[in-house]
Kinemage of the C-alpha trace (Angstrom):
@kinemage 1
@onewidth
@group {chain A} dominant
@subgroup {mainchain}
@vectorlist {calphas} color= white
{ca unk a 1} P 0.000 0.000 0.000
{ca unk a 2} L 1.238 3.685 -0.909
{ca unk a 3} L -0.009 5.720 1.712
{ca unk a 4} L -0.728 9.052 0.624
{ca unk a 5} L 0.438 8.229 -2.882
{ca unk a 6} L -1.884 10.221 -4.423
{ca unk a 7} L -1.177 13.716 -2.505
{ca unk a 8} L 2.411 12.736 -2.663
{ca unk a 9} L 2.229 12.654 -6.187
{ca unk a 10} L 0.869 16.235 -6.946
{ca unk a 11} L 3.884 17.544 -4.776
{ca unk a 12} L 6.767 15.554 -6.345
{ca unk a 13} L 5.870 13.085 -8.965
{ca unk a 14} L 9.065 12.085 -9.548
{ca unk a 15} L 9.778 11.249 -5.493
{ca unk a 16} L 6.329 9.603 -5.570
{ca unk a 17} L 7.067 7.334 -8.388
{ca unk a 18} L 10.676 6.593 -6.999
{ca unk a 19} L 8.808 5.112 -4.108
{ca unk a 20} L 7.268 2.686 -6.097
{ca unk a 21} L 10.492 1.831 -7.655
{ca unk a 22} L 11.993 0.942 -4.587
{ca unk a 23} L 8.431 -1.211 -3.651
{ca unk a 24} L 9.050 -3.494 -6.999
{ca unk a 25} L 12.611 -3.846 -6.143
{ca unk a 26} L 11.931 -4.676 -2.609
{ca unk a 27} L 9.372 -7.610 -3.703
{ca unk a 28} L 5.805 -5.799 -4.111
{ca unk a 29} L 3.600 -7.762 -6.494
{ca unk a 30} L 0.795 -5.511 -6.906
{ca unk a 31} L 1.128 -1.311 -5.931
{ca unk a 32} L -1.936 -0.262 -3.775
{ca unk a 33} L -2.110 3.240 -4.826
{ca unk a 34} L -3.735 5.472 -1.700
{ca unk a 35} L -5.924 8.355 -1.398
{ca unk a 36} L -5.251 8.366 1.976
{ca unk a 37} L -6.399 11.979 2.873
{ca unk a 38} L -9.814 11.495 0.636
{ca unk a 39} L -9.509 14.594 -1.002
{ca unk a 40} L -8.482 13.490 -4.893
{ca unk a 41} L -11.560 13.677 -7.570
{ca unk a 42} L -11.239 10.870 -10.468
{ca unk a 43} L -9.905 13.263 -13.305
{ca unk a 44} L -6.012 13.349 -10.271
{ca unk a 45} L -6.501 9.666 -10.007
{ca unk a 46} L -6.756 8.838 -13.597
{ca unk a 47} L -3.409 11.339 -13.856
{ca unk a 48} L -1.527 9.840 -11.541
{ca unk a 49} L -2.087 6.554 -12.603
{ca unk a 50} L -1.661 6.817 -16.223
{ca unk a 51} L 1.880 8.054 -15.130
{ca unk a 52} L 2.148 4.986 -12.888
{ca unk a 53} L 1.354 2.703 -15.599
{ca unk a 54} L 4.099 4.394 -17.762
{ca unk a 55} L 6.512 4.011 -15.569
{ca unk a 56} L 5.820 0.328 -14.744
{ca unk a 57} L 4.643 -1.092 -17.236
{ca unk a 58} L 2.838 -4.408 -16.743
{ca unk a 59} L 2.924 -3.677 -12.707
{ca unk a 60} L -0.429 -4.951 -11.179
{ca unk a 61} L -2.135 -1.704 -9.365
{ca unk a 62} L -4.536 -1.551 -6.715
{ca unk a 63} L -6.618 1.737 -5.158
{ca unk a 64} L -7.558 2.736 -1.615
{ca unk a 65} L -10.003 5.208 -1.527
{ca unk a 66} L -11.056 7.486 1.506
{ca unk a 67} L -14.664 9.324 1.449
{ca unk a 68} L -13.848 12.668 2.529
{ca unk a 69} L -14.509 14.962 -0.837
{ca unk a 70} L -17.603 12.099 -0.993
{ca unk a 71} L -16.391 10.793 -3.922
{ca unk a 72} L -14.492 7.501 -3.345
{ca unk a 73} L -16.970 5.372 -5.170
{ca unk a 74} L -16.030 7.639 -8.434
{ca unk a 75} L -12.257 7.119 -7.789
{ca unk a 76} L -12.662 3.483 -6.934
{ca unk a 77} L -14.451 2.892 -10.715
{ca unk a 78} L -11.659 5.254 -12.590
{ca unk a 79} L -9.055 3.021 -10.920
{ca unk a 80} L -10.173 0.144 -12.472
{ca unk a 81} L -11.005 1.992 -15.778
{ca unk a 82} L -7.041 2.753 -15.735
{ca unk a 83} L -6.076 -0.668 -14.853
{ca unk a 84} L -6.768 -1.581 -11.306
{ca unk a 85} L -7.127 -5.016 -10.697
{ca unk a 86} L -7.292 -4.776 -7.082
{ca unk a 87} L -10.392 -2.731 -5.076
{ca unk a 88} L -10.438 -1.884 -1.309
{ca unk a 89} L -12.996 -0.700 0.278
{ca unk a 90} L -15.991 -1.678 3.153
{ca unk a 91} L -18.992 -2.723 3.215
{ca unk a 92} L -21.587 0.253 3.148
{ca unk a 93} L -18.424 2.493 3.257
{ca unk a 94} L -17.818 2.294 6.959
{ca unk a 95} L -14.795 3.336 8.142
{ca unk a 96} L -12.391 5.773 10.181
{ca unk a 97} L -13.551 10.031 9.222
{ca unk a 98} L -15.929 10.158 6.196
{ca unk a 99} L -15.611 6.564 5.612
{ca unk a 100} L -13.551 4.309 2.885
{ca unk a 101} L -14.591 3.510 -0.856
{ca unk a 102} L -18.210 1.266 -0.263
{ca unk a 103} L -17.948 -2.237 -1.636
{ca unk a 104} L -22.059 -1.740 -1.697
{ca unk a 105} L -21.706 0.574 -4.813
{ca unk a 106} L -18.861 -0.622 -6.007
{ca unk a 107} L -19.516 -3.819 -6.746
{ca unk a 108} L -23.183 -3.668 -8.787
{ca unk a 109} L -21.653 -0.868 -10.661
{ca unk a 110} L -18.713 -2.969 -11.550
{ca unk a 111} L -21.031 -5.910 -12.219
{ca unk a 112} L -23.712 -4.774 -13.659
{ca unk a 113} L -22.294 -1.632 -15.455
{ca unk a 114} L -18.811 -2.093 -16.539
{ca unk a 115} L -18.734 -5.452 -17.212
{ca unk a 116} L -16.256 -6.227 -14.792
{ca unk a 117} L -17.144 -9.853 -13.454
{ca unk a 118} L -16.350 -9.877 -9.426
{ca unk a 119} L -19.050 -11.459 -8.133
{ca unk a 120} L -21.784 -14.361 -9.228
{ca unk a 121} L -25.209 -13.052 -9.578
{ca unk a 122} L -26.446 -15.326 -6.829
{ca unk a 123} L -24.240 -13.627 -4.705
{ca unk a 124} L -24.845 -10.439 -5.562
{ca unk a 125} L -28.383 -10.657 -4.834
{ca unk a 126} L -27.082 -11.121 -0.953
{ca unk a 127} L -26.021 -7.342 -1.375
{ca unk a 128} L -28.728 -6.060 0.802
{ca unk a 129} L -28.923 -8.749 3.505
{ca unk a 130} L -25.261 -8.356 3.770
{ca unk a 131} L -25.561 -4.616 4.008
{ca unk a 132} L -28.036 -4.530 6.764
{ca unk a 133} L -26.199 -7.905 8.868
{ca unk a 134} L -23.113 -5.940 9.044
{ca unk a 135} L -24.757 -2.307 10.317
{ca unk a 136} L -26.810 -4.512 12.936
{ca unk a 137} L -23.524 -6.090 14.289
{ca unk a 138} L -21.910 -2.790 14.642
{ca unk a 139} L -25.291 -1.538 16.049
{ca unk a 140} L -25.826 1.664 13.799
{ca unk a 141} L -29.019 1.794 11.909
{ca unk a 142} L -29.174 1.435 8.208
{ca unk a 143} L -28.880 4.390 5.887
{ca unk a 144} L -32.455 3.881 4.213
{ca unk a 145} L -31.197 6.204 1.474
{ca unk a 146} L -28.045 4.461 -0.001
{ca unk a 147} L -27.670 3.589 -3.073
{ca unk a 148} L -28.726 0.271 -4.498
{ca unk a 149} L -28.989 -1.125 -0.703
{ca unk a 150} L -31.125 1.330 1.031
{ca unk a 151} L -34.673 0.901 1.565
{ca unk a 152} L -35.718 3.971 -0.298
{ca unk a 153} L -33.028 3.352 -3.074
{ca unk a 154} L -36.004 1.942 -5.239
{ca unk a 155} L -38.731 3.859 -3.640
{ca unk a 156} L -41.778 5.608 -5.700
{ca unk a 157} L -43.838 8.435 -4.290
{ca unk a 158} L -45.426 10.936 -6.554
{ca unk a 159} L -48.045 9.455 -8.589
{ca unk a 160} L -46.422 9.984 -12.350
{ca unk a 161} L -43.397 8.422 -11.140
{ca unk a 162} L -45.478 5.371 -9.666
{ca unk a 163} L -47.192 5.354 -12.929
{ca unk a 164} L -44.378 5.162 -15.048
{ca unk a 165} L -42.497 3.201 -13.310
{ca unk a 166} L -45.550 0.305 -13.563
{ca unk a 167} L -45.464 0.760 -17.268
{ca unk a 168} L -41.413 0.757 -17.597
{ca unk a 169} L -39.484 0.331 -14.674
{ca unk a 170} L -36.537 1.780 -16.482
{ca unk a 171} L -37.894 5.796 -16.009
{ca unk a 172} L -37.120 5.669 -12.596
{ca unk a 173} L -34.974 2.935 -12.158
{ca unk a 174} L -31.658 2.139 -13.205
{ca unk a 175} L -31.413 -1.528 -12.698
{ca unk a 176} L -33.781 -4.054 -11.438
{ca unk a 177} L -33.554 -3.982 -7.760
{ca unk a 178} L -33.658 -7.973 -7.392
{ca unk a 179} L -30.367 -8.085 -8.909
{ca unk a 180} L -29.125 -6.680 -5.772
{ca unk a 181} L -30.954 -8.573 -2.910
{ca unk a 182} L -33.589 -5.447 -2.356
{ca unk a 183} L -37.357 -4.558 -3.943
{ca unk a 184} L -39.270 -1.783 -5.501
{ca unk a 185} L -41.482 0.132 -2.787
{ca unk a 186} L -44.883 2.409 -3.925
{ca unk a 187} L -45.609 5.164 -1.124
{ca unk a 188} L -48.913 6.578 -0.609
{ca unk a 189} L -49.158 10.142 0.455
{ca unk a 190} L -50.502 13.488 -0.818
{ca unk a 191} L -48.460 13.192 -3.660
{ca unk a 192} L -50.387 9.816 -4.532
{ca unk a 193} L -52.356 9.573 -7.648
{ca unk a 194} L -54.548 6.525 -8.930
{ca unk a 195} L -52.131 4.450 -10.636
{ca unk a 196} L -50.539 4.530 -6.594
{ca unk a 197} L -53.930 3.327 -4.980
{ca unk a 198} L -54.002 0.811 -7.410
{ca unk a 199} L -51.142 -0.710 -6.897
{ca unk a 200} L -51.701 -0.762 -3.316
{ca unk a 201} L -55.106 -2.368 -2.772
{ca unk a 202} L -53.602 -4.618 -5.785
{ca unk a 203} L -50.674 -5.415 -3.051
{ca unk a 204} L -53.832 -6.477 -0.501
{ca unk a 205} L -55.769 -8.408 -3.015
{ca unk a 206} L -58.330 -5.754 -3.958
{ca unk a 207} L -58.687 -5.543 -7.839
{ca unk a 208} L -59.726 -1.678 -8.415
{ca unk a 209} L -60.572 -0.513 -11.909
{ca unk a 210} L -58.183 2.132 -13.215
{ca unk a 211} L -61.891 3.704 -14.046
{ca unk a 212} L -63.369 3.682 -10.505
């Protein structure tokens, strides 16, 4: 692991890079490049890489992503659009400050959206139980608005969402939330309109008429 590679790099590239050098020579297989501070956005990562990769050619690299500029999910996937072979992160993104890189993002966005194959679907649809087991263990409730995990990730309130949504899922969703262990929720409220109420008393066995 390069701690602090990143930040080190903007200051003195070619320090940073000798680093590295020594790393190989001292037996590294793969370089772990580090935003340790969590301040980098993916347009310094993809820099600092691409130099990395010209410089060792071949080398396997790896990124560690922190959360504080909120954006280690984005650095995480332009890693591995440079290269990476190796991701490290936590589940639902827990960790020391603003958190590390979260696996719970990373991994249906690699799967399902880059074509990167890291995990078997079957597995992947244990995303969400997953998610939840570990925030019970450490006893700090669920964050009902993350993404693909959360419980309002795939959530429909107003009523022309609801009713788009039941004739293509694909306006207000961007993948099918069984891929990924959770479900597709329809909220009533004052925002409701009828294709809403009919999908609830649908959900309790009552067949309405779209006319009544």
């Amino acid at each position: 692991d390069a701690e602090h590679f990143f930040d080190g790099f903007k200051e003195n590239p070619a320090y940073a890079l000798t680093t590295l050098a020594k790393a190989i020579e001292g037996g590294a297989e793969c370089l772990i490049l580090c935003d340790t501070n969590g301040g980098n956005l993916p347009h310094t990562i993809r820099e600092a890489m691409q130099a990395v990769k010209d410089r060792f050619p071949g080398t396997p690299l790896g990124i560690h992503a922190h959360n504080d500029g909120d954006v280690a999910v984005a650095n995480s996937l332009a890693a591995v659009e440079m290269g990476a072979v190796q991701v490290q992160g936590t589940i639902n993104g827990v960790g020391e400050r603003c958190g590390n890189a979260n696996l719970c993002s990373i991994i249906p966005n690699l799967s399902l959206k880059m074509g990167v194959s890291c995990m078997p679907p079957d597995q992947l649809k244990r995303l969400r139980p997953v998610s939840r087991y570990v925030m019970e263990v450490a006893n700090i409730p669920p964050n009902r608005y993350q993404p693909f995990v959360g419980r309002s990730a795939f959530a429909h309130k107003g009523g022309v969402h609801i009713s788009a949504v039941e004739k293509n899922p694909l306006t207000y969703e961007h993948i099918d939330p069984e891929l990924v262990g959770n479900r597709r929720r329809i909220l009533v409220s004052d925002l409701s309109g009828r294709a809403t109420i009919k999908r609830k008393a649908e959900d309790y066995g009552l067949h309405v008429s779209k006319n009544d």
